[in-house]
C-alpha positions as CSV (number, residue, x, y, z in Angstrom):
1,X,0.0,0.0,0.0
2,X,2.7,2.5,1.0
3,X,4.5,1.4,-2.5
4,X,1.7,2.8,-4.2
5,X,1.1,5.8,-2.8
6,X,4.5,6.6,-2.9
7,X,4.7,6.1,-6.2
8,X,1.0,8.4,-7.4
9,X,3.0,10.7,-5.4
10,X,6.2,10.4,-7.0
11,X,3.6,10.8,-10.6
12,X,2.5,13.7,-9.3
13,X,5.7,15.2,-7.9
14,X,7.5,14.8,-11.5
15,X,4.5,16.5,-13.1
16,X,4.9,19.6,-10.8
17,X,8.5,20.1,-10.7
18,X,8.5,19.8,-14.8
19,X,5.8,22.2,-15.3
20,X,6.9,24.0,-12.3
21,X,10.5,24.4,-13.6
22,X,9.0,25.2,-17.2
23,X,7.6,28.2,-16.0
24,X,10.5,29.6,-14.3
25,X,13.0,28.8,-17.2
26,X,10.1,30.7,-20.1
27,X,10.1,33.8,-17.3
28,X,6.5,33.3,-16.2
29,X,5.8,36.1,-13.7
30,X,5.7,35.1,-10.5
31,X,2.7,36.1,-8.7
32,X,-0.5,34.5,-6.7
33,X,-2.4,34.3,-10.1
34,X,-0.1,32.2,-11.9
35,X,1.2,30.1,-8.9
36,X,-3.0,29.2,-8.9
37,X,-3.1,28.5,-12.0
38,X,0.1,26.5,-12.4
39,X,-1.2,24.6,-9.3
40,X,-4.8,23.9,-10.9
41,X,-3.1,22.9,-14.3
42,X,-1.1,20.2,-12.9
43,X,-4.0,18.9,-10.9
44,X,-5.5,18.5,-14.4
45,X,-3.0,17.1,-15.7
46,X,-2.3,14.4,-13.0
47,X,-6.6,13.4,-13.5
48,X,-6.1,12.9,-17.3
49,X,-2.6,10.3,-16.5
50,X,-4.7,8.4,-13.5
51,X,-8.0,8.1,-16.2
52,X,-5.1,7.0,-19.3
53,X,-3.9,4.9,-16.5
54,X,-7.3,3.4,-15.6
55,X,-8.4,2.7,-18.8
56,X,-4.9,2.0,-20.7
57,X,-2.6,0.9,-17.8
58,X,0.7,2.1,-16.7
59,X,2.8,1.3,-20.4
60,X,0.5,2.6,-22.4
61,X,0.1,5.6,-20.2
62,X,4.0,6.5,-20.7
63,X,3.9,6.4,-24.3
64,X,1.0,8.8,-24.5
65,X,3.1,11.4,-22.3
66,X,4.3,13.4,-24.9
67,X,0.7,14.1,-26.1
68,X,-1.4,14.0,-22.2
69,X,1.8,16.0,-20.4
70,X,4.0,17.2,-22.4
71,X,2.5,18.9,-25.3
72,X,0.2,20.5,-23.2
73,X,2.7,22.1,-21.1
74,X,4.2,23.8,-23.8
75,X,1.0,25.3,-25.3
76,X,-0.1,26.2,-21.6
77,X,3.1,28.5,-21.2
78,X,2.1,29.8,-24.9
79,X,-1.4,30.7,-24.2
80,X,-1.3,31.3,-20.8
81,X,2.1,32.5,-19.8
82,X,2.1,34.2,-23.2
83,X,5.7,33.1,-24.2
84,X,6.5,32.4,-28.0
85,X,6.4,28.6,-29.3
86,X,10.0,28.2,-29.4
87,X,10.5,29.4,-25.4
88,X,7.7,27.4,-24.1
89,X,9.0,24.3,-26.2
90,X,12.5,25.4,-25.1
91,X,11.1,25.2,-21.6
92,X,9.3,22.0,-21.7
93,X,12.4,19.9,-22.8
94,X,15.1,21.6,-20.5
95,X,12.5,20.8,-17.9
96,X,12.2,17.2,-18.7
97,X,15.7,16.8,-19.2
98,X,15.9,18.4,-15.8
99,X,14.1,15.5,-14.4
100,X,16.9,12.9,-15.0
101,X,19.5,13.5,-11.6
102,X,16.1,13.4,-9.2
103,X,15.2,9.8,-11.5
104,X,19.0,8.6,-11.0
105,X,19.1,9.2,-7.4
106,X,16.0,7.7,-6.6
107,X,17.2,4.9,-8.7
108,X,20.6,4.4,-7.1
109,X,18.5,4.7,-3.6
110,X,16.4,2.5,-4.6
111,X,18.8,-0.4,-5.4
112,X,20.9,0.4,-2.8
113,X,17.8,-0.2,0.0
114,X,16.3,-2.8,-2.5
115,X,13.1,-1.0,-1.9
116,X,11.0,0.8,-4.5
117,X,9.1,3.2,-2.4
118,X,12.9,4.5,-1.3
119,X,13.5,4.9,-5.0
120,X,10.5,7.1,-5.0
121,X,10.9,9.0,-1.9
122,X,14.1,9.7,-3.2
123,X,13.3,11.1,-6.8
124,X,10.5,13.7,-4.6
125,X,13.3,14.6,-2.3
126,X,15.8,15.4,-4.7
127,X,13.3,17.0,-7.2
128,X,12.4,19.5,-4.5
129,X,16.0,20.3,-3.6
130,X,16.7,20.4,-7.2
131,X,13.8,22.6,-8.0
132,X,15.2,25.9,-5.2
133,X,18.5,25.1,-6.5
134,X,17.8,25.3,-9.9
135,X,15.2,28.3,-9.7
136,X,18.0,30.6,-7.6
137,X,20.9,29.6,-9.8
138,X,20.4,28.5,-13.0
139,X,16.9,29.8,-14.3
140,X,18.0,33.7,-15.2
141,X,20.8,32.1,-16.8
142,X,18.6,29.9,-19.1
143,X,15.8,32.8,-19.4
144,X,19.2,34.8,-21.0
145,X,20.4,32.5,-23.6
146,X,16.9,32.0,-24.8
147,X,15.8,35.3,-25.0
148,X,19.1,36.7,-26.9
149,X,18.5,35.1,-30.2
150,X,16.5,32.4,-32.2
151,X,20.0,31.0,-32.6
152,X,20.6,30.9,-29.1
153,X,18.1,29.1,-28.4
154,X,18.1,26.5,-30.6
155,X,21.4,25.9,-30.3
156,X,21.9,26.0,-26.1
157,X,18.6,25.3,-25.3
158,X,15.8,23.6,-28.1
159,X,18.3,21.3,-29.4
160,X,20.1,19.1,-27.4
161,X,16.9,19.0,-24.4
162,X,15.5,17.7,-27.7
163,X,17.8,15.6,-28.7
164,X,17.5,13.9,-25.2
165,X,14.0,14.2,-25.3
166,X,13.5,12.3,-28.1
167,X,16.7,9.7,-27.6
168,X,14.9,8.9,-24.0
169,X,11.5,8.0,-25.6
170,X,12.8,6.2,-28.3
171,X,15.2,3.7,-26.7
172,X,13.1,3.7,-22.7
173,X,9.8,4.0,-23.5
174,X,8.9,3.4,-27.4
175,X,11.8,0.3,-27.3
176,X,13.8,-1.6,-25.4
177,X,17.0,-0.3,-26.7
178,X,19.0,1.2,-24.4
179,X,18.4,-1.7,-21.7
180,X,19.2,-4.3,-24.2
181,X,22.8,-3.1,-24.4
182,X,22.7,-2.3,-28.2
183,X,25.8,-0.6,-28.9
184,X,24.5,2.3,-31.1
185,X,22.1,3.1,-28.7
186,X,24.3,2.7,-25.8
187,X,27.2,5.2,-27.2
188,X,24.3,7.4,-28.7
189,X,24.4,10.6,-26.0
190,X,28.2,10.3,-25.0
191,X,28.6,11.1,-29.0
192,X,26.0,13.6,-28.6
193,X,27.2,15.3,-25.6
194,X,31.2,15.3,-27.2
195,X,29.5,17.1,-30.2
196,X,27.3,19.7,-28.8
197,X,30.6,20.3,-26.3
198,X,33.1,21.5,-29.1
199,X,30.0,22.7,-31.1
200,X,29.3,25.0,-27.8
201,X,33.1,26.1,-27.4
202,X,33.3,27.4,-30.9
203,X,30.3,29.3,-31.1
204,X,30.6,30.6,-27.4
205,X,33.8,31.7,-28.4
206,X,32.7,33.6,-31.5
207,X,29.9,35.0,-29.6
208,X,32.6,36.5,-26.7
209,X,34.6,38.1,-29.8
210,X,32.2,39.6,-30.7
211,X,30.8,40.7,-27.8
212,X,34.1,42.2,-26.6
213,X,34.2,44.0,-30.3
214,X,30.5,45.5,-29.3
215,X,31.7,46.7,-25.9
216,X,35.1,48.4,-27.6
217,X,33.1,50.5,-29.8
218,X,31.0,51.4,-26.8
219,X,33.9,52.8,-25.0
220,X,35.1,54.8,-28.2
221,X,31.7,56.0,-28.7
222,X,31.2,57.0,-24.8
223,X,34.8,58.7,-25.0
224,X,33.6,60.6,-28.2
225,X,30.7,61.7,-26.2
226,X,32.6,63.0,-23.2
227,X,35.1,64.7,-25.8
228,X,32.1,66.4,-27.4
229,X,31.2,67.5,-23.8
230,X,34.6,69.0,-23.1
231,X,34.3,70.7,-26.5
232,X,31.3,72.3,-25.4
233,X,32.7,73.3,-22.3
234,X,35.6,74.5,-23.8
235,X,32.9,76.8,-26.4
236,X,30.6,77.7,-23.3
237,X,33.6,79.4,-21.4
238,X,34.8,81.3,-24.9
239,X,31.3,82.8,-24.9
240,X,31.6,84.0,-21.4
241,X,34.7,85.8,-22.4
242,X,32.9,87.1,-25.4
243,X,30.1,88.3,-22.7
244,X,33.1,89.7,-20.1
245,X,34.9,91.5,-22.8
246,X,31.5,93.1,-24.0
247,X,31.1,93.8,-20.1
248,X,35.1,95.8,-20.0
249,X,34.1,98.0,-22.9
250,X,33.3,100.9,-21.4
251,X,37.4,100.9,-20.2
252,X,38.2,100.4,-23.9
253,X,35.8,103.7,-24.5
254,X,38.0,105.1,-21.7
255,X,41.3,104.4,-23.3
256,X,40.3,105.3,-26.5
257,X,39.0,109.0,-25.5
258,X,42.5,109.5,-23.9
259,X,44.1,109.1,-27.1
260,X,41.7,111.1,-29.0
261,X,42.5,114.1,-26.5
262,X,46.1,113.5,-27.2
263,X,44.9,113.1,-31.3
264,X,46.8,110.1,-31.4
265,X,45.3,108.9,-34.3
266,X,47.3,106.2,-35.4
267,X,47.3,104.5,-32.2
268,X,43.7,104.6,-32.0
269,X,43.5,103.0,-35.1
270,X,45.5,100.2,-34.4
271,X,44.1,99.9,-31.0
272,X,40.7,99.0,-32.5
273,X,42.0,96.9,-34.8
274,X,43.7,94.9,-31.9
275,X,40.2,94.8,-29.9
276,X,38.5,93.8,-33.1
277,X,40.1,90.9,-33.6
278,X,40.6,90.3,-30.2
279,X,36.5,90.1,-30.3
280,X,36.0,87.9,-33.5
281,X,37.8,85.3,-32.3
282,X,36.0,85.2,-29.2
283,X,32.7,86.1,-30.1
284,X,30.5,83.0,-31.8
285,X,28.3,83.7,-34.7
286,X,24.7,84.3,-34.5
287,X,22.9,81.4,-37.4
288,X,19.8,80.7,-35.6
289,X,18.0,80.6,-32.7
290,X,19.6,78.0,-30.8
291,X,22.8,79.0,-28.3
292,X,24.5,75.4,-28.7
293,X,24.2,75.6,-32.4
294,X,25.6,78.4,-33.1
295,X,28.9,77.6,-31.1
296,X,29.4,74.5,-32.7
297,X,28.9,76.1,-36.5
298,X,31.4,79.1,-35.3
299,X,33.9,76.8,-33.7
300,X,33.8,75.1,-37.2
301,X,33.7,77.6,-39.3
302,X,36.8,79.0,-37.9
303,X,38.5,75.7,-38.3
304,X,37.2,75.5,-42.0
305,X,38.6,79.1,-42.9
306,X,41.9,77.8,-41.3
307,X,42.0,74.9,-44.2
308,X,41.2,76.9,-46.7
309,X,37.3,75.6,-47.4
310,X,34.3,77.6,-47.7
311,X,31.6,76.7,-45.4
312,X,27.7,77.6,-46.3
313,X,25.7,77.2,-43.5
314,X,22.0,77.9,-43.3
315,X,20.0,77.2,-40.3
316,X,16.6,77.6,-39.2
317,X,15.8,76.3,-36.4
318,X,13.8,77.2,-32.7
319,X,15.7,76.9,-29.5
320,X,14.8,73.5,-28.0
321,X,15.7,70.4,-30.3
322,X,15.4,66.8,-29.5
323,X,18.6,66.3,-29.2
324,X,21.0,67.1,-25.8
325,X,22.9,69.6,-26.0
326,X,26.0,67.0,-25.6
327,X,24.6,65.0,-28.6
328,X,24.4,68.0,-30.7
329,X,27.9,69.1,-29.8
330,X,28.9,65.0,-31.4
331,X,26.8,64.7,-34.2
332,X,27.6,68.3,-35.5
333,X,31.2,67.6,-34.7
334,X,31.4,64.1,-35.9
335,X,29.7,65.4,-39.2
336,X,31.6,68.5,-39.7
337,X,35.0,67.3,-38.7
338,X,34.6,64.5,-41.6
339,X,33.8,67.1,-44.5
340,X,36.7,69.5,-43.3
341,X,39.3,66.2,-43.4
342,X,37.6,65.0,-46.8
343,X,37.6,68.4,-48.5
344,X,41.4,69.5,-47.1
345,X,43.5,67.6,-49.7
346,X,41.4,69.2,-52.7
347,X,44.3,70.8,-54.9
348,X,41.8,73.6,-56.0
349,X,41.2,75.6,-52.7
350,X,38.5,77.3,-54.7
351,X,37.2,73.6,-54.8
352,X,36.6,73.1,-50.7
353,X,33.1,73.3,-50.0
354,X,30.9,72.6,-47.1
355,X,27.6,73.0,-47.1
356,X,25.2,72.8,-44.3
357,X,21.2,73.0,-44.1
358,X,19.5,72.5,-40.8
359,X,16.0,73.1,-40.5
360,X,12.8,71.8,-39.4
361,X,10.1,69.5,-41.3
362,X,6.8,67.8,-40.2
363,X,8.3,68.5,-36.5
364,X,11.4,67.1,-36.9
365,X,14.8,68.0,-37.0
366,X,16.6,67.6,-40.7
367,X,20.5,68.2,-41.1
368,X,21.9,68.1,-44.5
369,X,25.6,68.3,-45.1
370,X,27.6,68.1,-48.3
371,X,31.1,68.5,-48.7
372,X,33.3,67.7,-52.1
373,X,36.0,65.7,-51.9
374,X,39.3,64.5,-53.1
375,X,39.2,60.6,-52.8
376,X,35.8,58.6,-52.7
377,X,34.6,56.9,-50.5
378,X,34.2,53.4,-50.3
379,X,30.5,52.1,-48.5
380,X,30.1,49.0,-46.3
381,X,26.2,48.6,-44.9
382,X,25.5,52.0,-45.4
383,X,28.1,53.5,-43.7
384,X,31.3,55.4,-45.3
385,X,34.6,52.9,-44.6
386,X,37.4,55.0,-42.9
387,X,40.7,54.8,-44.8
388,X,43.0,55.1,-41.6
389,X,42.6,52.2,-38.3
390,X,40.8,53.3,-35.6
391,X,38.7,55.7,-37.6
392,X,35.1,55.2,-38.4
393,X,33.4,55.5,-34.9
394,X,32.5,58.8,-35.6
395,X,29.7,57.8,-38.3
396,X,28.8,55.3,-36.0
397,X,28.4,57.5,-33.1
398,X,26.1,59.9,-35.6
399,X,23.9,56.8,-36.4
400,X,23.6,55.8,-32.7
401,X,22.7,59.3,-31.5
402,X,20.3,59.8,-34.4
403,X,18.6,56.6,-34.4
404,X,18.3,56.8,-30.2
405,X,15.7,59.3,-30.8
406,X,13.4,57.3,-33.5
407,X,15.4,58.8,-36.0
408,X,16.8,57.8,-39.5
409,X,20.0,58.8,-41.7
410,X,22.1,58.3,-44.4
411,X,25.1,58.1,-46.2
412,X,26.0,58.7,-50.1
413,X,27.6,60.4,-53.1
414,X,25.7,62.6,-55.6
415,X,26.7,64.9,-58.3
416,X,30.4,64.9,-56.8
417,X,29.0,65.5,-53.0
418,X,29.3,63.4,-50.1
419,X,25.7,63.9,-48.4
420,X,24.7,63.0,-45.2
421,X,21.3,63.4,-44.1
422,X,19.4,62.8,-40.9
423,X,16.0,63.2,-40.0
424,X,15.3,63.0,-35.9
């Protein structure tokens, strides 16, 4: 008697800690709702195997577990748990495969005591310590790999749970395979699990290459940002000169009525011309109504006169913008300091030309920027390929600050221009 209802309640244990497990590894929420739910499910569950059981006995029952347990499992954490097919499938068969060490120990218990209802006790015991173990330590881990790609997925999850899943029907339960010491079936999973091993080091290996790739041009594209900061800075406190040497005229006006008393005329004349230049250098230019803008474009245009290019710049634009004004500062630096470096080796200086439209459409922001050139560019998914190593991240930088805001742009060449557009 105690045999048998050791063993309903080892049935009914296996069921829970499967679907139980299921759940966690899909990323069912965890709340009072779904714990009820998960709870009446498995009850359901357990009536349809004791009414299979009844009517088809305890073999039959087994074979129909893929259909009665399994099957619904998975399209209970698709309908219910709202998870895609391939998680809750995923799920299901890292669950069952789960369900092997409790079935091992209970087995070696089992024959150990030479008592079944030990071998049961000791497949519930060990499927409840497994279950806390496993939902603390191992089901974020899972829930990662299968959410970061289909790939993933099949590859670390779906497929060899599968494999199992299948290989454990077909030679237990459909056949008599594995216990009749066939050698195929036998050496089956050991080949399996040497092949999914190297097949896992080489891919996990690509994948950490190319995650450490992703995080490098992070870094260079957070550096660029806290550059275009500095730069910024650096304009902010020329302006505040600008605004202090406004604030000292009136000593200027001092100075020069001194020298007009003495009718010093020459020195006033060179005196002005000092405190003139003295003032457009410090002084940005007004383009439109927005502050950070117009420091940027001065900053630049300065630079471009110093290579010898003519920069055309027409902006209409209100004050606010979606953009920060640190963002700003490295898309308009990113874009312009490209078309200054592409124009600069252009034989004819009368050649070097910039121009720049920024205005707004439909309530967006829209830059264009065109700049000639002396070598083309080459293109590689859109993006212009930088000639020199360790060049490049400034387009991408451009892309990523664009696109962060909803966004689009583009690169191309056009009647002897390279255009870039945006649109945020």
């Amino acid at each position: 008697m105690f045999a048998t209802v050791s063993a309903y309640a080892r049935y009914y244990a296996a069921l829970l800690f499967g679907l139980a497990l299921a759940a966690e590894f899909s990323g069912l929420e965890r709340n009072r709702r779904n714990r009820l739910a998960l709870f009446g499910f498995s009850l359901l569950l357990f009536a349809v195997q004791l009414a299979c059981n009844a009517v088809w006995g305890m073999v039959d029952t087994f074979k129909l577990y893929p259909l009665i347990t399994h099957l619904p499992v998975a399209c209970w954490l698709a309908l219910w748990g709202k998870r895609s097919w391939l998680t809750a499938l995923s799920s299901m068969f890292l669950s069952y495969l789960c369900c092997q060490p409790p079935r091992w120990i209970g087995a070696v218990a089992g024959e150990l005591s030479g008592s079944a209802a030990i071998d049961h006790i000791g497949y519930i015991v060990t499927a409840a310590l497994l279950f806390f173990v496993l939902r603390r330590h191992a089901a974020a881990a899972v829930r990662h790999l299968m959410g970061r790609s289909v790939k993933s997925c099949l590859l670390f999850c779906t497929l060899p749970a599968a494999l199992y899943y299948l290989f454990d029907f077909a030679t237990t339960v459909y056949t008599g395979l594995l216990f009749s010491r066939t050698r195929a079936a036998v050496q089956f999973m050991p080949f399996a699990a040497s092949a999914f091993y190297f097949a896992f080091a080489v891919i996990y290996s690509a994948e950490a290459q190319r995650q450490a790739a992703v995080q490098r041009e992070r870094d260079m594209l957070d550096t660029q940002l806290k550059h275009a900061r500095t730069e910024l800075a650096a304009l902010r406190e020329a302006q505040q000169a600008s605004a202090a040497y406004r604030h000292d005229m009136r000593h200027h006006i001092a100075l020069l009525s001194g020298l007009a008393a003495e009718e010093r005329i020459g020195d006033i004349r060179a005196y002005l011309h000092s405190v003139q230049s003295d003032i457009d250098a410090i002084t940005p230019r007004r383009y439109c109504e927005n502050e950070t803008f117009n420091l940027i474009l001065s900053s630049f245009a300065e630079k471009a006169k110093q290579a010898g290019i003519a920069l055309a710049v027409d902006a209409k634009l209100p004050k606010e913008t979606p953009f920060s004004d640190s963002e700003i500062c490295s898309l308009l630096s990113n874009a312009l300091e490209n078309a200054i470096r592409a124009a600069s080796p252009i034989p004819d200086a009368s050649k070097r030309q910039i121009r720049l439209r920024l205005f707004p459409r439909n309530g967006k922001l829209c830059i264009d920027l065109r700049n000639s050139f002396f070598k083309k560019p080459a293109f590689r998914g859109g993006l212009p390929v930088a000639a020199d190593e360790g060049h490049g991240f400034g387009t991408r930088s451009m892309v990523r600050i664009v696109e962060k805001h909803g966004g689009v742009c583009r690169f191309f060449v056009q009647d002897g221009w390279f255009v870039f557009q945006a649109s945020a």
